[in-house]
N, C-alpha and C positions, 0 to 999 in steps of 0.2 A: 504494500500500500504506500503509493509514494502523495505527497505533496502537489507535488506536480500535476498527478492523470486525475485526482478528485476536488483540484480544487476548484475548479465551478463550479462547484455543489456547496460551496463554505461561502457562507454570505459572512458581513461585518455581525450581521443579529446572531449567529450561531455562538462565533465567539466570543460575541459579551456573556454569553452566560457561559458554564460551567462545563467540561466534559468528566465523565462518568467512566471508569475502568471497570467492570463487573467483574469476580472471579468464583469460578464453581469447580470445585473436585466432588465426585459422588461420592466416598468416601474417608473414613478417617487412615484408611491402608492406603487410599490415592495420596491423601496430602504426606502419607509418613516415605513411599517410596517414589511417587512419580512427582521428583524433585522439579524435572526440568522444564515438565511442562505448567507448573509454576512460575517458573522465571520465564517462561515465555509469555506466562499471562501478564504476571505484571512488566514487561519490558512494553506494553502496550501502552502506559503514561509516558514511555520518549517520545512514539509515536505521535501521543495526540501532542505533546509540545512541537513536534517536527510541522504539524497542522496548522499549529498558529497558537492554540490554547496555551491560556499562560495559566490558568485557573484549572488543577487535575483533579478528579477525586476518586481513593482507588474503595471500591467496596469489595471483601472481600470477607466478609464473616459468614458466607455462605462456603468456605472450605471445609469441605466432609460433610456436606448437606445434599442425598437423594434430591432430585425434582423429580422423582418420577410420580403418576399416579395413587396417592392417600397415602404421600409418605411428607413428614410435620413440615410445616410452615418455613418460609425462607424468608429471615428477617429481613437480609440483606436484599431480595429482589425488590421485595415489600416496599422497604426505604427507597430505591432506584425506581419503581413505579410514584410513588410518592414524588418524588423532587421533579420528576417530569410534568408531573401532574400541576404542579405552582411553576412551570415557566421557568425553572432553574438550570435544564439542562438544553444544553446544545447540540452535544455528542455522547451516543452512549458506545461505549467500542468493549468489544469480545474478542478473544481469540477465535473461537468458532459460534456458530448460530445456535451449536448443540446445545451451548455452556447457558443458553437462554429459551428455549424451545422443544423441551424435553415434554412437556405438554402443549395439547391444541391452545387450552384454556389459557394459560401464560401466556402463550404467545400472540395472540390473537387481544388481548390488555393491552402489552406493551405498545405494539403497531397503532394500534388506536390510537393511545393518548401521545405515541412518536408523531402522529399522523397531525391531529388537533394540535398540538404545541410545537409544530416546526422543529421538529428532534431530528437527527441523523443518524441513523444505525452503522457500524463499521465492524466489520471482520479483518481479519489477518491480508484480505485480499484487496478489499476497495470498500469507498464509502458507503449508503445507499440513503436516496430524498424517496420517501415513503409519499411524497408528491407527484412524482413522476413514474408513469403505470409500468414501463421498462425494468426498474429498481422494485418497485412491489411484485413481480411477476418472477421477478429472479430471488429474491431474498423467500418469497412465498414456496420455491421449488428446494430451496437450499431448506426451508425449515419444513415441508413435508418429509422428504428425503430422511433428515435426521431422526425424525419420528419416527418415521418405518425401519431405520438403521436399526434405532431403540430396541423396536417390538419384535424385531427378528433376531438378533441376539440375544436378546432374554428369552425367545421360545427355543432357539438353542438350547444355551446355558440347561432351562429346565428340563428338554429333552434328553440334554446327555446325562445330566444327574437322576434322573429317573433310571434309564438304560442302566446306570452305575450302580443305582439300589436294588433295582432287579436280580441284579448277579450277588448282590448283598458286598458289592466293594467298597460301596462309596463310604468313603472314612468322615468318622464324626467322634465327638467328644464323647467318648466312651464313661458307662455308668463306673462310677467308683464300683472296684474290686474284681476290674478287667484291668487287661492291657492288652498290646497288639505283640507278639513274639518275634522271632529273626524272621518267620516266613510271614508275619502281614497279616497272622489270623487271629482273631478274636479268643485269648484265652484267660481263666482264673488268675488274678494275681498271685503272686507265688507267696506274697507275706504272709505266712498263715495268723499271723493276727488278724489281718483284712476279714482273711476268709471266715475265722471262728466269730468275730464278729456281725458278720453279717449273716453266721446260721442260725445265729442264735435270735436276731430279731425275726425272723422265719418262725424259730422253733417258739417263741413266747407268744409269737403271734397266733399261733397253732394251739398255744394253750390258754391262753387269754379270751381267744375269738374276738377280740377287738383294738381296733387301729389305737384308741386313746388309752388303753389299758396299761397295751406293752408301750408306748411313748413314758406315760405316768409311771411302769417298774424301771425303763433305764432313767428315766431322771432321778428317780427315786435312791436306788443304788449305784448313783452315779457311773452309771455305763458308757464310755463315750463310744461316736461311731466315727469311720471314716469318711472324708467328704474331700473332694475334689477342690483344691484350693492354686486360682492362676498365679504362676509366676513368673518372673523373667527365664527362668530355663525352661517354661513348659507348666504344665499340671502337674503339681505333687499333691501328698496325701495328706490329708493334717486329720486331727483326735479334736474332737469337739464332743460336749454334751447336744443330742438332737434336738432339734424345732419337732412340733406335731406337723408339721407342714412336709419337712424331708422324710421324715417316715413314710409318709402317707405316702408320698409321692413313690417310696423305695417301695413299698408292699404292692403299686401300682405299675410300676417299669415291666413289661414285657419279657424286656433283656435278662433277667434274673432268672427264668423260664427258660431261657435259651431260646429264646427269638428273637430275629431281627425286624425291625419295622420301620418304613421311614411315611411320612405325610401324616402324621399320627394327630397334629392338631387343624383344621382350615383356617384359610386366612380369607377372610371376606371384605371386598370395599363398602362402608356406607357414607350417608350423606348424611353428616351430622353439622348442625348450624353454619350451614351455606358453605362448607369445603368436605373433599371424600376424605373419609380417613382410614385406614386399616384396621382391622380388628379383628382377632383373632378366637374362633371358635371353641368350642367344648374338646377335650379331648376324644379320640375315637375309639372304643376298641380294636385290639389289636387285631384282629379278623376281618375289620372294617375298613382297614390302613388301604395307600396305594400299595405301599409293597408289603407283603404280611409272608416271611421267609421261619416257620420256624424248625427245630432243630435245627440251631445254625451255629449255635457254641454250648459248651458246656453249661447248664445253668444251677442254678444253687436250690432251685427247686424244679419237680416237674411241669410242666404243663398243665397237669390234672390240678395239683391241687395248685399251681395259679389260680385258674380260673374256682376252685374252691375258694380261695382265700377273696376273690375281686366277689361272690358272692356274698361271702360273710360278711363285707366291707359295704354293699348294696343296702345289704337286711339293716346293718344297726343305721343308715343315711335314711334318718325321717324324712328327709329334702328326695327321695331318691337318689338318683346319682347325681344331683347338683353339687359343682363346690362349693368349699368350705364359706368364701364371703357373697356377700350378694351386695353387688354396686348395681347394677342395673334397677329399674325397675320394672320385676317378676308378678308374674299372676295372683294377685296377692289385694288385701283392701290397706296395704304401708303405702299414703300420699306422701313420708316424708325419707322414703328410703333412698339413699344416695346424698341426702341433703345436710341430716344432722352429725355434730362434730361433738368431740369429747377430747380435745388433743389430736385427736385421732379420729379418722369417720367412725360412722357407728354401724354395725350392721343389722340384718335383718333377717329374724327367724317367725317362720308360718306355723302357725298352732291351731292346734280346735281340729273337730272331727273334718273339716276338706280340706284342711290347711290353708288355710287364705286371712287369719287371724295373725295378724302384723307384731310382735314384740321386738322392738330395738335395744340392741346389745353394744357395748365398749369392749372389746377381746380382753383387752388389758394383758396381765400375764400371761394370759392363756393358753399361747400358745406358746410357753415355756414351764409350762408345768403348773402355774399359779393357779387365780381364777380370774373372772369378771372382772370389770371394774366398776360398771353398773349397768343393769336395765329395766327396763319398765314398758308396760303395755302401750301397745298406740292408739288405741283409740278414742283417748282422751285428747292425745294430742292431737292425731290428725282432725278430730272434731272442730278442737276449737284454730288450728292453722286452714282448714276449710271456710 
């Protein structure tokens, strides 16, 4: 982009106001390894000084922020749609169209209010006047393009990762008291501390017949479990006292079973207060998964009484197999579930013979062995909040 070939397109009005450096890495691994193309983005304020701009401004708090579809808010495009929008900018320049056009909806903002307030859009290549239909016809083909770039590498990507799960290759953060061996397979960690401890919550479970039972004897006689703790050389193992939460969640893993699973929870877009957002669904049974591989390693319990043990776990869930908090609000007559705080939100359990009888809860200790911190019924409240 030189000076020279765009500058009939730079009027005196452009550069009284401000130009704009936008900068986008999709993630926080882009911004830690792909250095260069960093310094390529911001080498883009020489440029616009080479343009005439004496006045730069580079935004870039959008490094390691997704723009793809119902993935969180971009403060920084936010703020560059903003200063367009008050007549502050003249020029907004990009390394590529992509770093701004990863959605229709985005893109299709910008253009407008570049269009209304006499903005110039620039890439690595030449300027463009979203005035003249030549420049919107080609900037229009450059940011369809990119989209469909998008949507066909990510159908990749998730096609080979599937293909990958299928054969049961695809490597993932294995459950505490596996690891992977010299040949790459899924086997018992050799610590047999690991291991005696993790039969043992099996085997208490077994005689307890309840998830909150055995959580309440290891706390109780101070039993710690192992747990998967990141660090700079990797996952190692660290000794803690359990949450009810990790339990539950260990009596619930598959993998213990010797099955391998992957898609186990969905990920659904909704349209929640005028932007899509991500959101992810119930977990699946393992039978229900895309991929559902079992016998596929050794497990510390069978099959059978897996699925014994996810029944017994069913029978004592008044909620059914609903989890343990409830933010949403569920089929229920709670008007103030999701809303009331205690330090902490409150949550909300259904009582009475259909269950639809609201009482809100504070967990408190709860789920460290304590109790409550307080509740009380709702229908007093929600009467007089009605």
């Amino acid at each position: 982009m030189t000076s020279l070939a765009q500058s009939h397109k730079i009027t005196p009005a452009h550069l009284s106001r401000k130009a704009v450096v936008y900068l986008r890495q999709s993630s926080e691994r882009q911004v830690q390894e792909n250095t260069e193309s960093q310094r390529l983005q911001y080498a883009l304020a020489d440029r616009a000084r080479a343009l005439g701009w004496d006045h730069v401004e580079i935004i870039d708090s959008d490094l390691g922020r997704s723009a793809a579809i119902g993935a969180a808010r971009r403060e920084g495009f936010e703020r560059l749609i903003a200063a367009v929008a008050l007549g502050e900018v003249g020029l907004v320049l990009s390394r590529e169209v992509s770093r701004l056009s990863r959605t229709d909806k985005d893109w299709c903002h910008l253009c407008e209010v570049c269009q209304i307030f006499g903005t110039l859009i620039g890439d690595a290549d030449q300027l463009y006047d979203l005035e003249l239909m030549d420049d919107q016809l080609v900037l229009g083909i450059k940011a369809t393009l990119s989209i469909v770039e998008l949507k066909v590498l990510k159908l990749r990507l998730l096609q080979g990762m599937e293909e990958k799960a299928r054969r049961g290759a695809l490597k993932r953060l294995l459950p505490v008291g596996y690891i992977r061996d010299a040949m790459d397979q899924v086997v018992k960690d050799p610590d047999q501390r690991v291991q005696e401890a993790l039969a043992l919550v099996f085997r208490k479970f077994r005689e307890f017949r309840s998830g909150r039972q055995t959580f309440l004897w290891c706390r109780t006689h101070g039993v710690e479990l192992p747990v998967n703790k990141g660090g700079g050389k990797g996952t190692l193992v660290a000794w803690q006292l359990p949450t009810n939460a990790f339990l539950q969640n260990l009596l619930r893993n598959p993998a213990y079973a010797g099955a391998y699973v992957w898609g186990r929870r969905e990920v659904r877009v909704a349209f929640e207060h005028g932007r899509l957002r991500k959101r992810q669904g119930r977990l699946r049974r393992a039978e229900h998964c895309r991929v559902f591989l079992p016998d596929h390693h050794e497990g510390y319990i069978t099959w059978e009484t897996f699925q014994d043990n996810l029944q017994i776990l069913r029978a004592n869930d008044m909620k059914g197999e609903g989890d343990e908090s409830a933010g949403p609000v569920r089929a229920g007559q709670g008007l103030l579930a999701g809303l009331l705080r205690c330090g902490r939100k409150l949550h909300v359990r259904y009582w009475g013979k259909q269950g639809t009888a609201a009482r809100y809860l504070c967990k408190g200790a709860f789920g460290e062995g304590g109790t409550y911190c307080q509740g009380f019924g709702g229908r007093l409240g929600d009467a007089r909040v009605g």
